[in-house]
Phi, psi and omega in degrees: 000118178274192197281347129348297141329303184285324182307317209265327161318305187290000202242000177244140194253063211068238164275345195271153196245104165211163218302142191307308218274002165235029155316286187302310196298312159330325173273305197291343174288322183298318174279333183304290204295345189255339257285316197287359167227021197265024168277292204293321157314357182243336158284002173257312198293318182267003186075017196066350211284345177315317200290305184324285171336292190294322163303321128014250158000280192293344175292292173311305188292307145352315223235322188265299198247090153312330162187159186149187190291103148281126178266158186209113199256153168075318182336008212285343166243063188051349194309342183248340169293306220286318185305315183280346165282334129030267172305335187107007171289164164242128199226145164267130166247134146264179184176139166268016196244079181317331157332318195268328183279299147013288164311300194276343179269004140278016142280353160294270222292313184300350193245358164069045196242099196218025173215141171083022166234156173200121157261130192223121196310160159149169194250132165317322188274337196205078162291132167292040184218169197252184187323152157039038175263356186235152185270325180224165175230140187230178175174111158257110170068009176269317215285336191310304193294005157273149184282299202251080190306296203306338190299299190297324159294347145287341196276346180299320182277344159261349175275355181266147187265136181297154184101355168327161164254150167204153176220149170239123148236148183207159182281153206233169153282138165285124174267344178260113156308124202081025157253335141307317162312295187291004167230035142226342147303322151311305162319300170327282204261328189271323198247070097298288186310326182251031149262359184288291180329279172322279181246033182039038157211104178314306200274354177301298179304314142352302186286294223290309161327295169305307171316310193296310175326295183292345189295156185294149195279197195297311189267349156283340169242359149274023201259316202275307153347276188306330180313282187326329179119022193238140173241168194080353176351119181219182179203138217222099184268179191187119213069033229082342208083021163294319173257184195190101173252097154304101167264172163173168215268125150211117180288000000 
């Protein structure tokens, strides 16, 4: 990704061309308005296939890092901690969104899960922890939504301990032909409406759409990985590539 690229990332709300420094604020609004339905809305958008995808993730990290310390960046309604406490992790969640965090830590209490989670208000670009502390780095369906991806990818490679792990899933570009059309006619049409239907908001879903859309395709954000210092860099597509799981290495 050149540096054009990133300029121009920081500089987008979807489609809308805005100011860098009210980018974050802009996002943070957006989840403040779904937190309270965004489980159910990632089972609608996805047909549940979301679930696939994470198990995915929580495997590979499972199978590589028998066990230790997760950092879970974006994670704020457990969906991807509780599958890794699961495993026997101990995992942090961060979220800049109290609202989101909220969320998971009723869905903590309520699944009666009150040892080996710990939640924390804080930002992808500046975690609030220290150098090589985490064994693993996760980030599901989050990193599109920051203003400075390379930023966020660097603090991913200082807070992993070498021999670390990190995994990204994020929606990906479609790669199977003629699964792109229909999943952008879907993307088009359908899921605004059912977030207008669902959480009683069109323009949220409307950004959320437009994000995925604007994200760097596959082999361009494992280019900025590797940017970052993190090795071994592989991208793993799923489903066609509606989705996309990046792993690498801190060396």
């Amino acid at each position: 990704m050149t540096n054009t690229d990133q300029i121009d990332h920081a500089t987008r709300f979807g489609e809308q061309r805005v100011a860098e420094d009210d980018k974050a604020r802009m996002v943070r609004d957006v989840f403040d308005s779904v937190a309270s339905r965004y489980d159910l809305m990632n089972d609608l958008m996805s047909a549940g296939v979301h679930r696939l995808w994470k198990r995915e993730m929580v495997s590979l990290i499972a199978r590589d890092i028998p066990a230790g310390r997760v950092v879970d960046v974006a994670g704020g309604t457990g969906d991807i901690a509780f599958r890794l406490l699961e495993r026997g992790f101990e995992v942090e969640i961060v979220d800049i969104n109290a609202a989101m965090l909220s969320v998971g830590r009723d869905r903590a209490l309520d699944k009666a899960l009150t040892k080996g989670l710990t939640w924390t208000c804080g930002d992808a670009e500046a975690l609030p922890m220290p150098n090589g502390c985490a064994d693993a780095y996760t980030i599901a369906f989050g990193i599109r939504n920051v203003t400075h991806l390379e930023r966020a990818l660097a603090e991913a490679r200082r807070v992993l301990r070498p021999g670390g792990r990190f995994a990204c899933l994020e929606f990906g570009h479609v790669v199977l032909p003629g699964l792109d059309t229909i999943y952008r006619q879907w993307s088009d049409h359908v899921l605004p409406q059912l977030g207008s239907a669902v959480a009683g908001d069109r323009e949220s879903y409307q950004y959320l759409v437009e994000s995925i859309r604007r994200f760097p395709e596959q082999a361009r954000f494992a280019a900025m990985v590797g940017d970052a210092g993190l090795a071994h860099v592989a991208t793993a597509n799923l489903s066609g590539g509606i989705a996309a799981l990046t792993t690498a290495w801190r060396l």
